[in-house]
Structure formats: structure tokens, C-alpha cells
N, C-alpha and C positions, 0 to 999 in steps of 0.2 A: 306782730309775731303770732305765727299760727298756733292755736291751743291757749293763749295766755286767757280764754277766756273763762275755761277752769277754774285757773287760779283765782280769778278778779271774783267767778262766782261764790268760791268754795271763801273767797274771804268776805262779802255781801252777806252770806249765808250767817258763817257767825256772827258778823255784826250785828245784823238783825237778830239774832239766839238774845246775844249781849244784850241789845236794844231793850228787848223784851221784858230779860231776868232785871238789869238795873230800874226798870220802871217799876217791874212788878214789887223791887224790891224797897223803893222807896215808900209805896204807898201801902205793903206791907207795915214798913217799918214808922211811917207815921200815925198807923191805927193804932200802936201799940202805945204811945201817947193817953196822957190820963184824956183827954178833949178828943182821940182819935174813934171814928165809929166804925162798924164794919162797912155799910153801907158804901162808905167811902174808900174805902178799901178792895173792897170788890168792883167801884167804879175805876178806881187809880189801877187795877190788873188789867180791867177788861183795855181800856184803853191802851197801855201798853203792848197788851198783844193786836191790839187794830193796829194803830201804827208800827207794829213790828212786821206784820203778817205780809204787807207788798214788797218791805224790804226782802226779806228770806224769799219772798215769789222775784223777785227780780234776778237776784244771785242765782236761783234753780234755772232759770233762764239761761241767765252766762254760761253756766255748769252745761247742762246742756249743749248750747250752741259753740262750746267746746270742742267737747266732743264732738259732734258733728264734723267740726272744721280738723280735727284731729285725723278722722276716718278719710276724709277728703283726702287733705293730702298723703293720706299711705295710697290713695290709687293714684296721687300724680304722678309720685315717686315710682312707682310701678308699671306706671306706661312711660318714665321718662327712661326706667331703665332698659323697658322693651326698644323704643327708641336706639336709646344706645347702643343694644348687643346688634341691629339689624344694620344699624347705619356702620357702625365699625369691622362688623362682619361679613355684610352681603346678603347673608343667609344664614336663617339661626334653627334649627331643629325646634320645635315646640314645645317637644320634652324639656329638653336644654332649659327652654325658658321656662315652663313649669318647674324645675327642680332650682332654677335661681331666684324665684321669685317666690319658692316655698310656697305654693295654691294648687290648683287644679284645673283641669285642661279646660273647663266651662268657664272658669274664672279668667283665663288669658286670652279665651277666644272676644271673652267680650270688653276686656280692656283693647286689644286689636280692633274691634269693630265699633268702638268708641273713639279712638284714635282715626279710624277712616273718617268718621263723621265727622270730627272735627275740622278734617285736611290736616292734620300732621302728619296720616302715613301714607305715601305711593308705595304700592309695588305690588308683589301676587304672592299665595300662600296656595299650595296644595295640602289641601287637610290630609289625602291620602298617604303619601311620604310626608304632612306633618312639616312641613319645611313652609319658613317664612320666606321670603325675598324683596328684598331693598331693588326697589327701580326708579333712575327720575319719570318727572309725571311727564315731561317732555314726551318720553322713547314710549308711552304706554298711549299716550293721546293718540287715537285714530287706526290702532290694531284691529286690526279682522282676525286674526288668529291667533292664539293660543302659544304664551313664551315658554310652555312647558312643554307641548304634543301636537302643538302646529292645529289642532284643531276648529274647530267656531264656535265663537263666543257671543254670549245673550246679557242685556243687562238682569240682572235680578233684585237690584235695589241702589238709594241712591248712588252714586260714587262705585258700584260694584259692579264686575261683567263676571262671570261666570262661564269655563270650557263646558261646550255637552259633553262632549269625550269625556275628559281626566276628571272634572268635577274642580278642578284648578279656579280659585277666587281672584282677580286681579280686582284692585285697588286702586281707583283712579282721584 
């Protein structure tokens, strides 16, 4: 389960607190013994927080790599639903998809060009109309021209051909 590791850290965390207070608290509480010395006392703490200190670093870990995986999947979720609105759609405005995905038109261009890279999106996007397009990869393999303006098209990086005309990105 994605994020559980929060939790496992954020409970590591206090264990190791606990670990700590119940060691330091024993050897606290055996100096106070008529036979008890500080000396010993101060070693019974020290040690308690040594052994306490990798536990609470382990937990901060989890906590961490949590989050991490928490952040992750809000951008899966995010190109799964880019996915969604293009494939159910045909063609999605990018606005559209900016105001569904509550972001910014930097932030969806590059969840789109993450999803090229992966191969889960074919189709073309004209930035200037801002318009996405769903196409299979079939009908796009081995075009010399441009499904926007009939133009010629150049690759400009992997997976990507680019109109010189219209500036239209096709997605292979």
C-alpha cells in the first residue's frame, strides 16, 4: 500500500522516543538506590540513546520514503487521468485539462511528455489551439505530413516529430 510507510515510520519514530525514555528511565531510576552511583547512571542514559538513535534514524527513513511514494503517485494519478479524458475524448483542450487536474500548464505539459516517454501516449498536440489528440500509433507510423495543416514534419526528439508550419507536436 502506497504511503503505508509514513505510518510504519511515524510508529518506529516513537518507539525509538519510548526506547530511549524507558532506558534512560531505568537507569535513572536505579542511581537513586542507596548502592546506585551517577557514574552509572549517566552510562545506563548514554547507552539508551545509542541504541535508541538508529531506531528513530530508521523510522525518519520510512517517514520520508513515504512521502516520497505518496508524491509519486499523485503524478500517476495525474497522467492516468490525462490518459483518461484523451482516450475517452479524442481530444481534450489543455486548459480543460489544467482546470481538472487543479496545476499549471508547465506542470501538464510535462506529465504529457513523460507519458510520451514512457509509450503510453500516441497522438499529436498543437500547443497553439492547446488541443491534445488521441491517435493510434498505427495511423501516425510513417506520416510525412502534418494531421493538423497537411505540412512537414522534422523529428525533434525521441518519440516526437514536430510540423514546421503549425508548430503541431505529434507523439509517436
Amino acid at each position: 500500500m502506497f504511503g503505508s510507510g509514513r505510518t510504519v515510520g511515524i510508529i518506529v519514530i516513537i518507539g525509538g522516543i519510548f526506547l530511549a525514555c524507558a532506558g534512560s528511565g531505568v537507569s535513572v531510576a536505579s542511581s537513586l538506590g542507596p548502592e546506585g552511583s551517577t557514574g552509572g547512571m549517566v552510562l545506563g542514559v548514554a547507552m539508551s540513546l545509542l541504541i535508541a538513535l538508529p531506531v528513530v534514524g530508521v523510522g525518519g527513513y520510512l517517514f520520508w520514503r513515504g512521502r516520497k511514494e505518496l508524491a509519486e503517485l499523485a503524478q500517476i494519478k495525474q497522467q492516468k487521468l490525462i490518459l483518461n479524458m484523451v482516450k475517452t475524448q479524442g481530444q481534450v483542450d489543455i486548459q480543460e485539462m489544467v482546470l481538472q487536474l487543479n496545476s499549471d500548464t508547465d506542470t501538464v505539459k510535462q506529465l504529457i511528455y513523460d507519458l510520451v516517454g514512457k509509450g503510453l501516449f500516441h497522438g499529436y498536440i498543437n500547443w497553439d489551439d492547446g488541443i491534445l489528440y488521441s491517435k493510434q500509433a498505427s495511423a501516425l507510423q510513417g506520416m510525412t505530413k502534418c494531421p493538423n495543416c497537411g505540412g512537414e514534419q522534422e523529428f525533434v526528439g525521441k518519440g516526437i516529430v514536430q510540423c514546421r508550419h503549425c508548430g503541431a507536436q505529434i507523439f509517436l
